[in-house]
N, C-alpha and C positions, 0 to 999 in steps of 0.2 A: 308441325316441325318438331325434332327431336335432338336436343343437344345430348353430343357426344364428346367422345376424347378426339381430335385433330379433325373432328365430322361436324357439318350439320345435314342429317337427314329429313327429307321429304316424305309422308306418307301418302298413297294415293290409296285412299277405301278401296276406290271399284276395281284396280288390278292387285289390290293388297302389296303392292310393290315400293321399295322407297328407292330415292335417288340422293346419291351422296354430292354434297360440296365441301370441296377440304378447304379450311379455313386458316390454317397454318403454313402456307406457303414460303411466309418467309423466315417462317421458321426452322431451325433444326429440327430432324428428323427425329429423332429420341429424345424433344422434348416435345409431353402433352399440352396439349392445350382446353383444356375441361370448359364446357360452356355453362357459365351457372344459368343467367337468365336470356331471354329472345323478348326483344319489342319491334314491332312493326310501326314505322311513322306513316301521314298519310299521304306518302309519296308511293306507299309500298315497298319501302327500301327496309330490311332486316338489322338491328342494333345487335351483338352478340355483346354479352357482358364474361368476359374473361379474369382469370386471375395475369395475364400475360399483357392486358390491353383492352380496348375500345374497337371492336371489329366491326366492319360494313359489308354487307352480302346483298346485290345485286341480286334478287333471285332471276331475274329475267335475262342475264348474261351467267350466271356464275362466279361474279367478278366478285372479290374481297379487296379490303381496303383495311388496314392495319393502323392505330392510334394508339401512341407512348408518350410517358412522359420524357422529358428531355431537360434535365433541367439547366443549359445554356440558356432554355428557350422558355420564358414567360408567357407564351402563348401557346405553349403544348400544356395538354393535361394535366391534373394535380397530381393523380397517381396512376401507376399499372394495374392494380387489383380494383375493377371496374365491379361495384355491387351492385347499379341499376342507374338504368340508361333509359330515358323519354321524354313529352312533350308536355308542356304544360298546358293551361285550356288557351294560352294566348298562340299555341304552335310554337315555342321557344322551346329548345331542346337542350336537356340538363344530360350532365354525367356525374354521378355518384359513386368517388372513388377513395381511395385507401388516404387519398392528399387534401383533396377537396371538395368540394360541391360547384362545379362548373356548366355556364350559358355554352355550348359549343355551334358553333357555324359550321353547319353542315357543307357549306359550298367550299369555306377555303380549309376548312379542317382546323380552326383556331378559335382560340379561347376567346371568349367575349368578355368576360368579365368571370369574377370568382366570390363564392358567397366567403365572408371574412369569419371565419371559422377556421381553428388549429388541430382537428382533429379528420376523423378517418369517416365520410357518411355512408350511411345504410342503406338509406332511402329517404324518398321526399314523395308530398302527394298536394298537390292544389287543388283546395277543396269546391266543392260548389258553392261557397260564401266565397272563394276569393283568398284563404288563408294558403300557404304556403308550410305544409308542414316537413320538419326535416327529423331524420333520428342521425346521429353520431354516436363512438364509443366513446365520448369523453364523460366522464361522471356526474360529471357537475352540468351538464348537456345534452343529457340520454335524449331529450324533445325538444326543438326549437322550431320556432315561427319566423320566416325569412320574408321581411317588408322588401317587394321588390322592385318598389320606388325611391325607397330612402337609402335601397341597399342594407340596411340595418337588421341584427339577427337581433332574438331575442330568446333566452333559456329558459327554460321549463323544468321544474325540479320533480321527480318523479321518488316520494323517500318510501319507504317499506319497511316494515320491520317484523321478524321473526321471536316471537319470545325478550322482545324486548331490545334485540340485537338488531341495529340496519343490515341491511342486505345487499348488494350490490343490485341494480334494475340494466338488462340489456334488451333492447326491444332490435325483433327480429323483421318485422312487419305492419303494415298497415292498411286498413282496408277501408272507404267510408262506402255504408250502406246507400243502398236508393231513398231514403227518407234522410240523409244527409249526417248520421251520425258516424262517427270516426271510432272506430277501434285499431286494438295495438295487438300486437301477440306479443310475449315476454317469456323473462326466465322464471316472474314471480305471477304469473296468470295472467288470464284474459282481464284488459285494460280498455274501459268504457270514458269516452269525455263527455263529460255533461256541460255543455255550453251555460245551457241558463245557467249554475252555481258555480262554474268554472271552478271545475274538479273532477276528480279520475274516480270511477268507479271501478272496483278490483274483484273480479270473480276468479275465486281460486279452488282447487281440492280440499273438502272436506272428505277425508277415511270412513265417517259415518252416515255419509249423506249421499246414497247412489244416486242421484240428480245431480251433484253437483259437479265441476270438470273432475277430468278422468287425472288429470295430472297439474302443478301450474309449468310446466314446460312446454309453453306453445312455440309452436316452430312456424306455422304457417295458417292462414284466413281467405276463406271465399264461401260468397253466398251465394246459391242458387237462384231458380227461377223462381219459387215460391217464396224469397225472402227470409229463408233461416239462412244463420251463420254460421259456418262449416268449421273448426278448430282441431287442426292440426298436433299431435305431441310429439317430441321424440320419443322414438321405440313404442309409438303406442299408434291406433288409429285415428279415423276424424270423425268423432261423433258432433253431432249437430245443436247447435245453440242459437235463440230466437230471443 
């Protein structure tokens, strides 16, 4: 699948041909609709992550289905600008948007409950321990851990500093490896948690050290079949880190 502007295309290898589904229907016509992410749940139903909303694609009909915030309505979405949409290991299906970090019910299209957090989430990722992890742009909350039995968030202070000066820390991503460790992408390097001493290990650009990252401006993480970790830059490429 291939997000586009008002499209999501279909590729088929073997006729090398795609099939379009316009996903903007109810929208105006002269406005885009850009799709940042696609998740697939295991119903096989398509999540589209929008800056316009919470989209649903049937791929087996065509059929879309459109999710906004509303704010009459305490059980529509936290926000419009949808940054990542899926399922936790229990099948509970989160939305990660500009408002809040929400449980959504797929069947009636409403809010279950909302993680208590005042800021805008990025991402979240339930680890194979069971942890619940979350990033937001709030500063003082760049990482949070969401207990989601007691409902209770908890912050994670991520501090940096440059020459002696803090830094601002925005984390773009997160990935845990098949041996169950948790990395981050950032604007200050590649971010390693070390469980046993409970603390961040920070791999950044050294100028004199060709081993070391090519930039600390990671934008995005995946690891292949052989277990190296893939690291993404802006304006640069994705050399491999293990």
């Amino acid at each position: 699948m291939v997000g586009c502007d008002r499209f999501l295309d279909k590729y088929e290898p073997i006729t090398e041909t795609f099939t379009h589904y316009r996903i903007d229907t109810e929208a105006p016509s002269h406005l885009p609709t850009p799709i940042e992410r696609i998740n697939e749940d295991d119903a096989g139903i398509l999540w589209l992550a929008t800056a316009r909303g919470l989209y649903r694609l049937d791929p087996a009909t065509g059929k879309t289905t459109r999710y906004t915030h509303d704010p009459a309505d305490p059980t529509s979405i936290g926000g419009n600008r949808i940054n990542f949409a899926g399922e936790d290991r229990e099948g509970r299906f989160w939305i990660a948007n500009s408002g809040a970090l929400d449980e959504f019910d797929r069947k009636t299209g409403k809010v279950r409950r909302r993680a208590p957090l005042r800021s805008e989430v990025g991402q979240f990722h339930e680890d194979k321990f069971g942890v619940f992890w979350i990033t937001t742009n709030d500063p003082s909350c760049v990482l949070a851990t969401f207990n989601l039995k007691t409902n209770l968030v908890t912050c994670h202070s991520i501090d940096y500093k440059t020459r002696g000066v803090k830094s601002p820390v925005n984390l773009s991503a997160m990935l845990e490896s098949r041996e169950g460790t948790m990395w981050l992408s950032s604007t200050v390097g590649l971010l390693k948690l070390d469980r046993e001493h409970k603390q961040i290990i920070n791999y950044h650009s050294h100028p004199s050290d060709n081993e070391s990252l090519e930039s600390d401006y990671v934008i995005g993480l995946y690891q292949d079949k052989e277990g190296n970790i893939w690291a993404c830059f802006q304006e640069r490429g994705c050399p491999s880190f293990r």
